[in-house]
C-alpha atoms as an extended CHARMM CRD file, in Angstrom:
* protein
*
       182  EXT
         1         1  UNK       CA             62.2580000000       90.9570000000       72.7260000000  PROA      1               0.0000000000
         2         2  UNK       CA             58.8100000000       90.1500000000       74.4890000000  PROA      2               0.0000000000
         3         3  UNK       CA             55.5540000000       90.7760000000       73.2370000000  PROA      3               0.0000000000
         4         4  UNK       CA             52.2840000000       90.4170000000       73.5160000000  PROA      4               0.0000000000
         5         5  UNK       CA             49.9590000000       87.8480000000       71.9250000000  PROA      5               0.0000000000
         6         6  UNK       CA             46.4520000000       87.9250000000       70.5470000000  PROA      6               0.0000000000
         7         7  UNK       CA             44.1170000000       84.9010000000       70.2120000000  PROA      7               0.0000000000
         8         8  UNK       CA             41.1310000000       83.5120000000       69.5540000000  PROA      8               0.0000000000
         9         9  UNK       CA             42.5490000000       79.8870000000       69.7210000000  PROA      9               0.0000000000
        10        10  UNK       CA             41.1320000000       77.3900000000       72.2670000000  PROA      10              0.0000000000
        11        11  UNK       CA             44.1010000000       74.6890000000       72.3530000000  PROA      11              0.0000000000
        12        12  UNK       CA             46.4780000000       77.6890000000       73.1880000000  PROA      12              0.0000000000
        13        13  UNK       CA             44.4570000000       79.4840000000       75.6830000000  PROA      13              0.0000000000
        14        14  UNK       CA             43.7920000000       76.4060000000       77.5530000000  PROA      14              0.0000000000
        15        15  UNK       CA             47.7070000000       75.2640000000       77.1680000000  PROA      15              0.0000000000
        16        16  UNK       CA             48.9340000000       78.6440000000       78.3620000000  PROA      16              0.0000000000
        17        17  UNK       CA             46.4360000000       78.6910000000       81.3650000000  PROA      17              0.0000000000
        18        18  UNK       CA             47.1130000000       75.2130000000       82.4300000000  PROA      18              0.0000000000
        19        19  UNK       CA             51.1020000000       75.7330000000       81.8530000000  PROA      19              0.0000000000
        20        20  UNK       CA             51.0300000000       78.2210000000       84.4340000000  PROA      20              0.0000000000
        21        21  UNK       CA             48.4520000000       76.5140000000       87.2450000000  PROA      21              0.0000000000
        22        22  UNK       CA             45.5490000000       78.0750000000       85.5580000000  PROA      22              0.0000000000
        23        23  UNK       CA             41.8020000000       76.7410000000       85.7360000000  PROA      23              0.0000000000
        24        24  UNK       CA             38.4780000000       78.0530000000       83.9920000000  PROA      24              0.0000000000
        25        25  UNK       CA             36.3750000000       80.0210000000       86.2450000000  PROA      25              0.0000000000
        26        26  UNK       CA             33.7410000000       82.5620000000       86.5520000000  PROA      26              0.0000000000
        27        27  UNK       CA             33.1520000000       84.7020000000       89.2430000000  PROA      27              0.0000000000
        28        28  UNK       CA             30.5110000000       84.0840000000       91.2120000000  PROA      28              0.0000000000
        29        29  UNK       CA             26.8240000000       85.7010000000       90.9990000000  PROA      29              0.0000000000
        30        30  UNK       CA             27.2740000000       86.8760000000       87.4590000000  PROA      30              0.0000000000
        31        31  UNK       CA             26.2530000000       85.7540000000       84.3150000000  PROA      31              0.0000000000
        32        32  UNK       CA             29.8210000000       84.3960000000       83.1350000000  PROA      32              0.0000000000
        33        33  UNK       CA             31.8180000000       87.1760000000       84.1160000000  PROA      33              0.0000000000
        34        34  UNK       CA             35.5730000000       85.1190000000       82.7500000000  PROA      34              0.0000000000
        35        35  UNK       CA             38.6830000000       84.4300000000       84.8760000000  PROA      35              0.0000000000
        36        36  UNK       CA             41.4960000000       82.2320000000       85.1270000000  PROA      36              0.0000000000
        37        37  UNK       CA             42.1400000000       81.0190000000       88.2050000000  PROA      37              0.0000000000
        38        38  UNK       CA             45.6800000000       80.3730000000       88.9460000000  PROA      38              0.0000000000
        39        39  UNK       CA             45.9420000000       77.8750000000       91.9510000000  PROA      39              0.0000000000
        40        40  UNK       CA             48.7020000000       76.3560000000       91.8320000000  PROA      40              0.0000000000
        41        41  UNK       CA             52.6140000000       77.5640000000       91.9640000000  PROA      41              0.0000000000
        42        42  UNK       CA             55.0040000000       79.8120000000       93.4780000000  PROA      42              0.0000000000
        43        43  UNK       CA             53.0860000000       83.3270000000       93.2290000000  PROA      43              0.0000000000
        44        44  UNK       CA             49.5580000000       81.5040000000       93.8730000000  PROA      44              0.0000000000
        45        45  UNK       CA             47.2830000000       81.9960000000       97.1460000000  PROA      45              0.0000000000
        46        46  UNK       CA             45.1460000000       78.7210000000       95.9690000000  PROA      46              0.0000000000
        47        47  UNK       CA             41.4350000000       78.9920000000       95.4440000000  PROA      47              0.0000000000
        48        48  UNK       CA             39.8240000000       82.1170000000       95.4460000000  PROA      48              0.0000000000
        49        49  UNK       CA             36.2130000000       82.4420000000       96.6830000000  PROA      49              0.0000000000
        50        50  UNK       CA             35.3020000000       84.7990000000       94.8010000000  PROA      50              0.0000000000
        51        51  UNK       CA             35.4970000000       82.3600000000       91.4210000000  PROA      51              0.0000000000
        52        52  UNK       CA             33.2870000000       79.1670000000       90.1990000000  PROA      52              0.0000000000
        53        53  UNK       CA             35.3820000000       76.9290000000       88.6140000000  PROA      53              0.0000000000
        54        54  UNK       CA             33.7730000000       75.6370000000       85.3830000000  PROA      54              0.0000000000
        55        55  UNK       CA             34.4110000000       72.9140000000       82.7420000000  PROA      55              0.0000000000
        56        56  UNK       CA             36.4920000000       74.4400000000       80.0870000000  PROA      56              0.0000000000
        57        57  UNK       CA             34.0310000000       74.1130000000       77.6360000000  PROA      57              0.0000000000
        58        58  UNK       CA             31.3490000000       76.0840000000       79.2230000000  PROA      58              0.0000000000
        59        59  UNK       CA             34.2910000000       78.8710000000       79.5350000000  PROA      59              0.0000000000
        60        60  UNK       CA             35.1470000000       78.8660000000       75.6940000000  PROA      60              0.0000000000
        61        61  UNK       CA             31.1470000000       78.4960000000       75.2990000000  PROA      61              0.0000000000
        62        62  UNK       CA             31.1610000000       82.3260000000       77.2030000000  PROA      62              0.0000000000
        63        63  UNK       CA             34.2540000000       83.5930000000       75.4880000000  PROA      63              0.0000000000
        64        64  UNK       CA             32.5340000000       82.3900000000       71.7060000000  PROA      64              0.0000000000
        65        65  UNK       CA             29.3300000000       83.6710000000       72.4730000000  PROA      65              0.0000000000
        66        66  UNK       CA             30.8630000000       87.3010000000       74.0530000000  PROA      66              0.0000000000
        67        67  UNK       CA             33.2700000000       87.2570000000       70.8410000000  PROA      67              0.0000000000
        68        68  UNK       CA             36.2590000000       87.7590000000       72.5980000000  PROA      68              0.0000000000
        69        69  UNK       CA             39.8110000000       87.3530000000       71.9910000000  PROA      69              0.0000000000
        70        70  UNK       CA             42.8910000000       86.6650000000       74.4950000000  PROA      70              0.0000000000
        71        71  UNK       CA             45.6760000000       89.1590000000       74.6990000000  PROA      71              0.0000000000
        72        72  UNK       CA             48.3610000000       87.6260000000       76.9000000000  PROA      72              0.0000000000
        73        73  UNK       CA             52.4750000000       87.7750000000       77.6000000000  PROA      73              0.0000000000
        74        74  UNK       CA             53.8590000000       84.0460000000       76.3740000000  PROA      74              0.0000000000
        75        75  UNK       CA             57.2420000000       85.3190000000       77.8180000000  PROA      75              0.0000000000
        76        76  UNK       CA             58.0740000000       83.1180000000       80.8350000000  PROA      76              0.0000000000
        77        77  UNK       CA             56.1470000000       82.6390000000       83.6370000000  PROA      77              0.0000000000
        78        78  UNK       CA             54.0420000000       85.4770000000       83.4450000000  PROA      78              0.0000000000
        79        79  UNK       CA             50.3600000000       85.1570000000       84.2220000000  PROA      79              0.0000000000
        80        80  UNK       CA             48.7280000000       88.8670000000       83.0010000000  PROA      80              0.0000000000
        81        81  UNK       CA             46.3420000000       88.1700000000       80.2300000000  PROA      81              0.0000000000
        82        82  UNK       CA             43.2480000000       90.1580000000       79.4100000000  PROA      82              0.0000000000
        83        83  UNK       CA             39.8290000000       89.4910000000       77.5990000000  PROA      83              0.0000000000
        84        84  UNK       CA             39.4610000000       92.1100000000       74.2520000000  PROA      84              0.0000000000
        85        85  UNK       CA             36.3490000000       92.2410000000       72.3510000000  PROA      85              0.0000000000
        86        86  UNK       CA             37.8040000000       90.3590000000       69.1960000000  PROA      86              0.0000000000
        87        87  UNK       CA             36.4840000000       92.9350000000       66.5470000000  PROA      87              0.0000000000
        88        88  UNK       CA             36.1400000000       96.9390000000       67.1870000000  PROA      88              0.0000000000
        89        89  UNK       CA             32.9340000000       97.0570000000       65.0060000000  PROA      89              0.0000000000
        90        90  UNK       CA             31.5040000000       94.5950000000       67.9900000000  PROA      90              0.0000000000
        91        91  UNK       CA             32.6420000000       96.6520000000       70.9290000000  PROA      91              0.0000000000
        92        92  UNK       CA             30.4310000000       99.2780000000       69.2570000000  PROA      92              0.0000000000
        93        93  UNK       CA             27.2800000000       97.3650000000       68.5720000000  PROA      93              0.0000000000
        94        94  UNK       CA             27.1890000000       96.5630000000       72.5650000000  PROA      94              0.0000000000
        95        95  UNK       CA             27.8800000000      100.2900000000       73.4850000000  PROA      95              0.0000000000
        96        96  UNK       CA             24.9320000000      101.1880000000       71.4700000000  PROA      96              0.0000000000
        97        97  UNK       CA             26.8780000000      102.9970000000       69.1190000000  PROA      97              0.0000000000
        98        98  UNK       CA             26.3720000000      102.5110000000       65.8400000000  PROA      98              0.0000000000
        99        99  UNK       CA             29.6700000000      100.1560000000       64.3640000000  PROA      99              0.0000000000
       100       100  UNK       CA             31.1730000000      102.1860000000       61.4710000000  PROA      100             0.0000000000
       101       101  UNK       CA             31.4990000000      100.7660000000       58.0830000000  PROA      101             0.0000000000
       102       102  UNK       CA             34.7370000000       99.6580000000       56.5180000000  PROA      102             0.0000000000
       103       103  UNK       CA             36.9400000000      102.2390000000       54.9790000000  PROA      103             0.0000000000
       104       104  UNK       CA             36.4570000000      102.8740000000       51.2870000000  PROA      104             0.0000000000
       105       105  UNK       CA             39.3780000000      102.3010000000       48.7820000000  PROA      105             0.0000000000
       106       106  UNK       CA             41.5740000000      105.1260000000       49.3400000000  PROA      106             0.0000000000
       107       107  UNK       CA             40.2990000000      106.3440000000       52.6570000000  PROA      107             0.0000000000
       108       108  UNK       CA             42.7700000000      105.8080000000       55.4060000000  PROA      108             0.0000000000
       109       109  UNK       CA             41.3530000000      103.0630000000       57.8820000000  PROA      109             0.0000000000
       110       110  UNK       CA             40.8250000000      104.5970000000       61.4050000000  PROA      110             0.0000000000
       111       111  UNK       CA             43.3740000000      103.1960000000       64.1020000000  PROA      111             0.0000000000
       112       112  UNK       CA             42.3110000000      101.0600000000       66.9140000000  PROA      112             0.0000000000
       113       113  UNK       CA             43.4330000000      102.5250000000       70.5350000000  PROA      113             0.0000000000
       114       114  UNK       CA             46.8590000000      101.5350000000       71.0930000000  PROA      114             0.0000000000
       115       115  UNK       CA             47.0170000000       99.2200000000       74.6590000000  PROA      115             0.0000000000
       116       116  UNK       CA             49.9170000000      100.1030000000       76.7090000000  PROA      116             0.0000000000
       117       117  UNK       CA             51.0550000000       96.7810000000       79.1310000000  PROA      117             0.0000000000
       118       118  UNK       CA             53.0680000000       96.4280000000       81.9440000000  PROA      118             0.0000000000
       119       119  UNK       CA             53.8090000000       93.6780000000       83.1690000000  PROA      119             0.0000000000
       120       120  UNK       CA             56.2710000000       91.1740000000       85.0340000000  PROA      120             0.0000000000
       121       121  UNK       CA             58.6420000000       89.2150000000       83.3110000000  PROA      121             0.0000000000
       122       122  UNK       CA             61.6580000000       86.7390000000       84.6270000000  PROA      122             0.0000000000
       123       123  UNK       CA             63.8160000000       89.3290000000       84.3920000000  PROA      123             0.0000000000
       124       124  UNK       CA             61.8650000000       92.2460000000       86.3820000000  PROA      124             0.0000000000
       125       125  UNK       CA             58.9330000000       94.2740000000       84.7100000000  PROA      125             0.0000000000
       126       126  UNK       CA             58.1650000000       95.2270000000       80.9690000000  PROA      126             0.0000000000
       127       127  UNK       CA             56.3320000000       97.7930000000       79.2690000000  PROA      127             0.0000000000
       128       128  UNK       CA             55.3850000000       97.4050000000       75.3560000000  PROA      128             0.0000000000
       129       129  UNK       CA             51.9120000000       98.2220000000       73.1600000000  PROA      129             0.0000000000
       130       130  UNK       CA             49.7820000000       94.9510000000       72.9240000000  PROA      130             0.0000000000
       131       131  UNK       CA             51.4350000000       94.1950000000       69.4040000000  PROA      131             0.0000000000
       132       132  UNK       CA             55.1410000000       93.9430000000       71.5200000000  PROA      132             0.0000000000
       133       133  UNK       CA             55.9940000000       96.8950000000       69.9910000000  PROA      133             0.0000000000
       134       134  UNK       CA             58.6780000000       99.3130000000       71.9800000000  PROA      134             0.0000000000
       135       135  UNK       CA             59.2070000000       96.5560000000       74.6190000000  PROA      135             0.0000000000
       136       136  UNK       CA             61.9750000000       97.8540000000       76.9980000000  PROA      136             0.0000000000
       137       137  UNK       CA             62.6230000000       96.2150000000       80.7220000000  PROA      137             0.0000000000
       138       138  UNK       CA             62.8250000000       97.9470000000       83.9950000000  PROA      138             0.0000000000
       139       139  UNK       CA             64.1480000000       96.6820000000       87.6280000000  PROA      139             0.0000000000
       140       140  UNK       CA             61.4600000000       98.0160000000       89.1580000000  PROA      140             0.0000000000
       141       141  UNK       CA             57.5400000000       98.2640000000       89.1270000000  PROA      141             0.0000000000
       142       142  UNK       CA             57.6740000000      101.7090000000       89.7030000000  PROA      142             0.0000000000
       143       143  UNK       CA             60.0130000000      103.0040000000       86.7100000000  PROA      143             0.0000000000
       144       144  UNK       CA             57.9500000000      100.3540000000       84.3560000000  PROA      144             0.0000000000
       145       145  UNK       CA             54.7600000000      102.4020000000       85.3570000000  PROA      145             0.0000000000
       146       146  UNK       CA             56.4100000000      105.4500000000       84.8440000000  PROA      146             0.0000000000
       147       147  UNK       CA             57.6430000000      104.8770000000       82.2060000000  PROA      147             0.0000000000
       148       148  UNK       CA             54.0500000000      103.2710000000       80.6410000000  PROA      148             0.0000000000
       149       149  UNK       CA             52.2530000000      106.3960000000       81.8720000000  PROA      149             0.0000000000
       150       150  UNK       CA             54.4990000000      108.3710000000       79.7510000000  PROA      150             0.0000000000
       151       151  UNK       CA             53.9930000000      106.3050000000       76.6700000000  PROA      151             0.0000000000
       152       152  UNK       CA             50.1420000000      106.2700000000       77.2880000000  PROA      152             0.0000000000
       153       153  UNK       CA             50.4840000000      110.0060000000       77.3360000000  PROA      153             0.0000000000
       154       154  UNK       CA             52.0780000000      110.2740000000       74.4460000000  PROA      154             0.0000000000
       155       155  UNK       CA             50.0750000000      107.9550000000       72.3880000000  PROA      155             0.0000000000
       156       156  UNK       CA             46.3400000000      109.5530000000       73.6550000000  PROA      156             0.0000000000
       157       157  UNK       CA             43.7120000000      108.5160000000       72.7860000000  PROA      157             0.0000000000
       158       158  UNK       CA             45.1850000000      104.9430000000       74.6350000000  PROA      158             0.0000000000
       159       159  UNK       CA             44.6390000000      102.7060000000       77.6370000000  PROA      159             0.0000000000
       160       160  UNK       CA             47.6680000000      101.5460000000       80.1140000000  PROA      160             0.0000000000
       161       161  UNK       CA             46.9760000000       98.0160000000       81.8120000000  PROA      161             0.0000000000
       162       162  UNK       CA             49.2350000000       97.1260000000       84.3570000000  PROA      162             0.0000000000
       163       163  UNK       CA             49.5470000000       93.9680000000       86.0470000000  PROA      163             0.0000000000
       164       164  UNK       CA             49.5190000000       93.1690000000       89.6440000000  PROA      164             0.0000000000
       165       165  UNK       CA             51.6460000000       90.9430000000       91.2660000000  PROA      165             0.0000000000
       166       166  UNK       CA             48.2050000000       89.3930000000       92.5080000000  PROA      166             0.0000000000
       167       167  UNK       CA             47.5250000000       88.7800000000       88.5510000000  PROA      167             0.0000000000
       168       168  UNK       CA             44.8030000000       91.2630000000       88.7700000000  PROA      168             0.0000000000
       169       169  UNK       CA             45.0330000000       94.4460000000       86.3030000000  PROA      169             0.0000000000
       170       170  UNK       CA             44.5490000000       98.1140000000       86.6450000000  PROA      170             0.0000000000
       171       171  UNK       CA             43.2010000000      100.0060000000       83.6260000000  PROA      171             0.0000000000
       172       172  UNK       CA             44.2020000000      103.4400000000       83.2880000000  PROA      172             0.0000000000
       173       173  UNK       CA             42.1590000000      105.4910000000       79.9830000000  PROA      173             0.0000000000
       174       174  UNK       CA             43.9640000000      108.2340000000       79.0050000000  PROA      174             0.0000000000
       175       175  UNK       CA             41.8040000000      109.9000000000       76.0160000000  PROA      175             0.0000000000
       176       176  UNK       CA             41.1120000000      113.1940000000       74.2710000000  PROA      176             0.0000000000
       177       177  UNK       CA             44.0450000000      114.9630000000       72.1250000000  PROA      177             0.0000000000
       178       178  UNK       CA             47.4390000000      113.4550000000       72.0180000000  PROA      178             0.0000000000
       179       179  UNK       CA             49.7230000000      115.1170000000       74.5280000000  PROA      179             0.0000000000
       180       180  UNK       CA             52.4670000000      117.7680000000       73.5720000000  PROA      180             0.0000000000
       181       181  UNK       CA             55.7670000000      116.4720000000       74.4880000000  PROA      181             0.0000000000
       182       182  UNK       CA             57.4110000000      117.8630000000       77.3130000000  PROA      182             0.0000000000
């Protein structure tokens, strides 16, 4: 079954970028706004001129310093990966909104919004959470994002990535009450 995999670990990052054609980059006229430029192989258009290349450790300097962490499919050749804030509490602190304190000894601890990814695989497209649970295959892009629109639905408050075959991603929020099923 595929999954997804979260990371904070430089060696593996780098090894999974590079493995697939990958090289550190930022795009252009920002202050270290982090890609992964993948110019080389099959599915790649080579440089894009949009991106900066830089040294790999300037880009884990950024990704440290923003305290991020690297959700990504291991499962072949797949290239979707996506740049989490590595804590909730600090996702909060840069909204402004105050980060709330850890849950006391008996008090249930308040779930983190469940991710929702689809993405290609060897073997057509996948949709599964961001832990790799639920992960079911599909022919088809269109019946995988069906089918993760449903699950996204279902699971409210929750946000559905899906991967393009450019190795772009499109972030869908779907928020307030969970949905009643149908």
């Amino acid at each position: 079954m595929a999954s997804a995999t979260r990371t904070r670990d430089h060696d593996q990052i780098r090894a999974w970028a590079e493995d697939r054609g990958g090289i550190p980059t930022v795009v252009k006229g920002t202050e270290g706004l982090l890609r992964i430029d993948f110019i080389e192989g099959a599915e790649s258009h080579g440089r894009e001129p949009s991106l900066e290349e830089v040294s790999w450790e300037r880009w884990f300097e950024l990704f440290d310093d923003n305290e991020l962490a690297f959700l990504f499919s291991p499962e072949g050749e797949s290239r979707f990966f996506k740049l989490v804030s590595a804590q909730p509490a600090d996702k909060a602190r840069k909204t402004g909104r105050p980060a709330q304190a850890a849950p006391r000894a008996g008090q249930k601890q308040k779930r983190q919004r469940p991710v929702v990814l689809v993405s290609k695989e060897e073997r057509g497209w996948q949709v599964a959470f961001a832990d790799g649970e639920q992960a079911q295959h599909y022919p088809t892009k269109a019946e995988a994002v069906q089918h993760g629109r449903e699950l996204a639905r279902s699971h409210q408050p929750c946000e559905l990535v899906i991967e393009r075959v450019d190795g772009e991603e499109e972030h869908i929020e779907y928020g307030g009450q969970p949905a009643s099923p149908r």
